[in-house]
N, C-alpha and C positions, 0 to 999 in steps of 0.2 A: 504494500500500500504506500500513496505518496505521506509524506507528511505537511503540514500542512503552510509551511513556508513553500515550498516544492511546490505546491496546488498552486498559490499567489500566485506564485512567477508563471508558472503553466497556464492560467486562465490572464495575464494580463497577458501574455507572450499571445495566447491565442486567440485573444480579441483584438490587439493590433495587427496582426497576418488577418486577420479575417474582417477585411473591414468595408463590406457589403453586409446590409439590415439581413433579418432573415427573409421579408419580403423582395428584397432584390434578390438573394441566392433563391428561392423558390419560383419565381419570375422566370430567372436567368436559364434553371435549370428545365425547367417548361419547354423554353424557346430552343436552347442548345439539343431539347432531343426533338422538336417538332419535325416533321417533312411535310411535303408540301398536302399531304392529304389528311393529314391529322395530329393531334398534339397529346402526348400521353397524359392518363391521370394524375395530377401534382405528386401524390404518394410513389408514383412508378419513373418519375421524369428523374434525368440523371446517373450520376454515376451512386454505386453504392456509398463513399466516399461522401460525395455531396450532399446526398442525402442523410447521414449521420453529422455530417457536419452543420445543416439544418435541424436537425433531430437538439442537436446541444445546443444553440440559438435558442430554443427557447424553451431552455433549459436553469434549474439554480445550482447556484457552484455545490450547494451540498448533494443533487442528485445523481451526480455525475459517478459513473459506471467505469469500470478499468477496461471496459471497450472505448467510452470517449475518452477516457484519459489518453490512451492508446493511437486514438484518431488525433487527439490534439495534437501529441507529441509529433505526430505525423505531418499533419499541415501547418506548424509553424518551420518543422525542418525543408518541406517542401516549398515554402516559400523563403525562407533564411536563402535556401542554397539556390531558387532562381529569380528569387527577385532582386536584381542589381541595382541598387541607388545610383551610382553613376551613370548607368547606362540604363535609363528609365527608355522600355518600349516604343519604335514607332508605334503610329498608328496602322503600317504596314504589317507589324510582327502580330497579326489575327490570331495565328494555332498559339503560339504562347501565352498572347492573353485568354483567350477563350478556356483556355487547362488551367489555369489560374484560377477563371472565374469559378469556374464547377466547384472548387472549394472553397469558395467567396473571397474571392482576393484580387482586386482590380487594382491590375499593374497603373496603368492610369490615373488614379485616384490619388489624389496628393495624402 
């Protein structure tokens, strides 16, 4: 289990990486799996990933399960290691932002 300095750091670490509402990642996630003939049910839209990363969203720091803790540790190291401050994305590099977004994290977003 974490303890509970570890948790702090863990839930601020992953609400700065994740800094799309939970209605923008459920939106986002909607669209990124739609095709042109139909849009999945919000519960099914996305990656598994984004979907528990929505799941913790609105979520409280005491409910959190050593699966989210799990997923956190995941998408603040997923974005530590491609989200580069110096080299903030065109607006050409789509597929990088777009795998970002899916775990709520717009490179874009100041």
């Amino acid at each position: 289990m974490t303890d509970a300095l570890e948790l702090d750091a863990l839930w601020e670490d992953f609400h700065r990486a994740v800094n799309m509402t939970s209605q923008e990642l459920a939106a986002w996630l909607r669209v990124s799996d739609a095709d042109e003939n139909a849009e999945p049910l919000p519960e099914h839209a996305g990656t598994p990933t984004g979907q528990h990363v929505l799941a913790i969203l609105q979520k409280r720091r005491t409910d959190l399960t050593d699966d989210d803790l799990s997923v956190m540790y995941e998408v603040v190291d997923t974005v530590a290691e491609d989200a580069d401050v110096e080299n903030e994305p065109e607006a050409d590099q789509t597929r990088r932002r777009q795998r970002l977004m899916t775990i709520g994290h717009d490179p874009l977003r100041p």
